[in-house]
C-alpha positions in Angstrom: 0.0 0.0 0.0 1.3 3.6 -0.7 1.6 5.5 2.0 0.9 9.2 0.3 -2.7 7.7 -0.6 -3.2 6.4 3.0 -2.5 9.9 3.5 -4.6 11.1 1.2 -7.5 8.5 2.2 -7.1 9.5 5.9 -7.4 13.4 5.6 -10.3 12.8 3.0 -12.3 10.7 5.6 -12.0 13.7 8.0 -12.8 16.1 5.8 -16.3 13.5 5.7 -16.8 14.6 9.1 -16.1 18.5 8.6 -12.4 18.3 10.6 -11.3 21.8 10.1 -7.8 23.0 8.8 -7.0 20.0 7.8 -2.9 19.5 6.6 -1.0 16.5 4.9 3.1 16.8 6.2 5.2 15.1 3.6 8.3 13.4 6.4 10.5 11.2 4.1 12.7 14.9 3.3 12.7 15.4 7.2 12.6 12.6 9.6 12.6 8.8 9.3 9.8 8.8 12.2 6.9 8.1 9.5 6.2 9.2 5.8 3.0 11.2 6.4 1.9 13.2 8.9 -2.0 13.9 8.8 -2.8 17.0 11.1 -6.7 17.8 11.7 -8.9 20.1 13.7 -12.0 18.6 16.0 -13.9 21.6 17.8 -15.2 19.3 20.6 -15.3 15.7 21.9 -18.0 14.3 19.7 -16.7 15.9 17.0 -13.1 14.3 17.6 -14.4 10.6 18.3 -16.6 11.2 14.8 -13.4 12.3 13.0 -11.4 9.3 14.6 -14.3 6.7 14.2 -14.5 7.6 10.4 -10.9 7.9 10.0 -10.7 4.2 11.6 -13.7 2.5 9.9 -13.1 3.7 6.4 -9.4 2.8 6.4 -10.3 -0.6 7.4 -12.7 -0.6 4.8 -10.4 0.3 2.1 -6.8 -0.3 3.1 -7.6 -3.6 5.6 -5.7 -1.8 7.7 -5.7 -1.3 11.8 -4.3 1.3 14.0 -1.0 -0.5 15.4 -1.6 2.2 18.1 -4.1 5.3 19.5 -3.1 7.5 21.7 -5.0 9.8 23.5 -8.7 9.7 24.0 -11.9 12.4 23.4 -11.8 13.2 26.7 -8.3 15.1 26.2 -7.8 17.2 23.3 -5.6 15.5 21.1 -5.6 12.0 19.7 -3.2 9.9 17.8 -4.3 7.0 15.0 -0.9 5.1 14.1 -0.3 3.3 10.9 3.2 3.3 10.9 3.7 5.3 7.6 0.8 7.6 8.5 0.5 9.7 11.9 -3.3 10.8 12.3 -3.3 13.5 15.0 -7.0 14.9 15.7 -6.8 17.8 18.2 -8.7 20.7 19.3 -7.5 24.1 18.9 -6.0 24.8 21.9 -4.1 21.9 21.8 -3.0 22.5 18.2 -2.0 25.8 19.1 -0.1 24.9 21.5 2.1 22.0 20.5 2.2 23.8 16.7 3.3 20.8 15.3 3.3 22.3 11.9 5.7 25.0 13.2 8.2 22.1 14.6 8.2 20.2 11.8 8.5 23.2 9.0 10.9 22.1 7.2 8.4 19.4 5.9 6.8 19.9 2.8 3.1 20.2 3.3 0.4 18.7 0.4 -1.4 20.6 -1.6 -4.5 18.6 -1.1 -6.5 19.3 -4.3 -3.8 18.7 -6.3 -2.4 15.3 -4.3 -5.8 14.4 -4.7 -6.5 15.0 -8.5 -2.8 13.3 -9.4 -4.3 10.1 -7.3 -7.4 10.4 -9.3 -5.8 10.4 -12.8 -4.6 7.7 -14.3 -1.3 6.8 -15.0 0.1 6.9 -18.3 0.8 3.7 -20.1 3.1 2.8 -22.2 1.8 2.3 -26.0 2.1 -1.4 -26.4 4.2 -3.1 -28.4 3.3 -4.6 -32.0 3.0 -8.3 -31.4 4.7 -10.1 -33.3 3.4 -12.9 -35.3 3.7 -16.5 -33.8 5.9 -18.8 -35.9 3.6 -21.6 -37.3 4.8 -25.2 -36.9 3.5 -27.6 -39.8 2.2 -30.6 -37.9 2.1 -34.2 -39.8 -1.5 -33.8 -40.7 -1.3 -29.9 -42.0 1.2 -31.3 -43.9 -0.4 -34.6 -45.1 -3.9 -31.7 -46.1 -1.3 -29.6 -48.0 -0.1 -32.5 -50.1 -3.5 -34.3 -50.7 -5.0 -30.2 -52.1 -1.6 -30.2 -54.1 -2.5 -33.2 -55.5 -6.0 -32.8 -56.3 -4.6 -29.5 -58.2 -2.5 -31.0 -60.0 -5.1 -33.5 -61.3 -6.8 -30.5 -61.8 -4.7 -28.9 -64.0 -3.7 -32.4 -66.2 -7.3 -32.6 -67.0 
C-alpha cells in the first residue's frame, strides 16, 4: 500500500466529518519517524471521536488496515491514529496551538491537497504497447499430409 494515498485516504475521511484546517506533512525529506503526517482540527469531543471513528472505519474498509496504536482519547484534546507510515493527529485548537506541530516540523513539505488528490485520481500513463509479433507456425504431420493431398487434387486439376 502507498503510503501518500493512506495519506490522502485518511485526511479525505476527516474532511467527511467536517475536521477543520486539515494539513498532509510530507516526512520522508525530514525525519525517518513516519512518511505522512496527517494533522486535523476537531472543535469538541464528539466531534473528535466522529473524525477518529471515520478515520478508523473507512481505512479498514479500504486499506484492511488497523491502527498499530491510538493514543489519547476524546476526553483530552488531542488523539493519535498510528499506521506506521501515516500519523493521524485529531486535536482541538487549543491543543493544536499549542504543541504547533506544523511550526516544529516546518521544514516538511506540506500537500497541496487538491492537487495530491487529482494526481491520485488520474490515471497513469501507459506505455503504447508493443506490436505483437506474429507467432511462428509449426506444420504438424496432418497440416502437412492436407497440403499434399490439395496439391495433389490440383495438380489432377490442372492435367485434366
Amino acid at each position: 500500500m502507498e503510503s501518500k494515498k493512506l495519506a490522502l485516504a485518511c485526511s479525505e475521511y476527516a474532511d467527511n466529518r467536517k475536521a477543520e484546517n486539515l494539513v498532509v506533512l510530507d516526512m520522508n525529506p525530514v525525519s525517518t519517524i513516519t512518511d505522512y503526517f496527517v494533522i486535523v482540527t476537531g472543535t469538541s469531543e464528539p466531534h473528535l471521536r466522529a473524525i477518529s471513528d471515520e478515520v478508523e472505519t473507512k481505512v479498514l474498509e479500504n486499506f484492511g488496515v488497523r491502527p498499530r496504536a491510538i493514543d489519547g482519547s476524546v476526553q483530552g484534546s488531542w488523539m493519535v491514529l498510528d499506521y506506521f507510515d501515516v500519523i493521524v493527529h485529531i486535536m482541538k485548537p487549543d491543543a493544536r496551538e499549542r504543541y504547533d506541530i506544523e511550526g516544529l516540523w516546518n521544514d516538511a513539505p506540506r500537500l497541496d491537497l487538491k492537487q495530491a488528490a487529482a494526481e491520485m485520481a488520474a490515471p497513469a500513463p501507459q506505455a503504447e504497447p508493443k506490436p505483437k509479433k506474429k507467432a511462428a507456425v509449426k506444420k504438424t504431420a496432418a497440416v502437412k499430409q492436407t497440403a499434399k493431398k490439395a496439391a495433389k487434387k490440383a495438380a489432377k486439376k490442372a492435367a485434366k
